[in-house]
C-alpha positions in Angstrom: -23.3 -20.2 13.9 -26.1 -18.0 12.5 -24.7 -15.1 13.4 -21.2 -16.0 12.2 -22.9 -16.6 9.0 -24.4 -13.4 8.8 -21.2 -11.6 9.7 -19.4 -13.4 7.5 -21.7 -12.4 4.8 -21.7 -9.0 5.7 -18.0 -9.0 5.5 -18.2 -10.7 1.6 -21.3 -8.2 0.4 -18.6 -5.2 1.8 -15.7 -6.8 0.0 -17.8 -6.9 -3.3 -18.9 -3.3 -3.1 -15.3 -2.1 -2.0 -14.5 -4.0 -4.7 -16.7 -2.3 -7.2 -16.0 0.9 -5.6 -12.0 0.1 -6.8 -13.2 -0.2 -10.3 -14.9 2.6 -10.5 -12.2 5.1 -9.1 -9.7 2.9 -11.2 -12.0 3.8 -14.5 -12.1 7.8 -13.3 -8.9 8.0 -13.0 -8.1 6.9 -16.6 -10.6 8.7 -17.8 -9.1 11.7 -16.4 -5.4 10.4 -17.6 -7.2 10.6 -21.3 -8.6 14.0 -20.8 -4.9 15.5 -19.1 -3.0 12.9 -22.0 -1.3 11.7 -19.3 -0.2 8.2 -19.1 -2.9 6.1 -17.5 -0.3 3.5 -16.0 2.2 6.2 -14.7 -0.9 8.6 -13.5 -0.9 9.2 -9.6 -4.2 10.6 -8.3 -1.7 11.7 -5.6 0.2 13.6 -7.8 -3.2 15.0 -9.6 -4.8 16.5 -6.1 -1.2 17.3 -4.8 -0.8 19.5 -8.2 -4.4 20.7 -7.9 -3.9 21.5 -4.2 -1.1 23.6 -5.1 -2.7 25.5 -8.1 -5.4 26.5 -5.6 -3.1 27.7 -3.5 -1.6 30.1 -5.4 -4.8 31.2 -7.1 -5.9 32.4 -3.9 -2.6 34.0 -3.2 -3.1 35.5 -6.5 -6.5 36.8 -5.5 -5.2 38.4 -2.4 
């Protein structure tokens, strides 16, 4: 039972810092929604690195 206990506090104590972890990225990404005057509702980090991913692309291209 003591080791369930312990596990199962584990498992709370990780849910709380995933948790936390959530908010942060959550509060990043509006930030950066401000700073592109994007919509923070409609803003997809996947459409951010996707577009970001892309302009590297062709910068290097560019270089070449």
């Amino acid at each position: 039972q003591i080791v369930f206990q312990n596990v199962s506090q584990g498992s709370l104590n990780a849910s709380k810092d995933l948790q936390k972890e959530f908010a942060t990225i959550e509060k990043k990404k509006e930030e950066l929604a401000d700073y592109l005057c994007e919509d923070r509702k409609k803003l997809s980090l996947e459409d951010v690195f996707s577009t970001m991913k892309t302009f590297r692309e062709v910068f290097l291209t560019a270089l070449q």
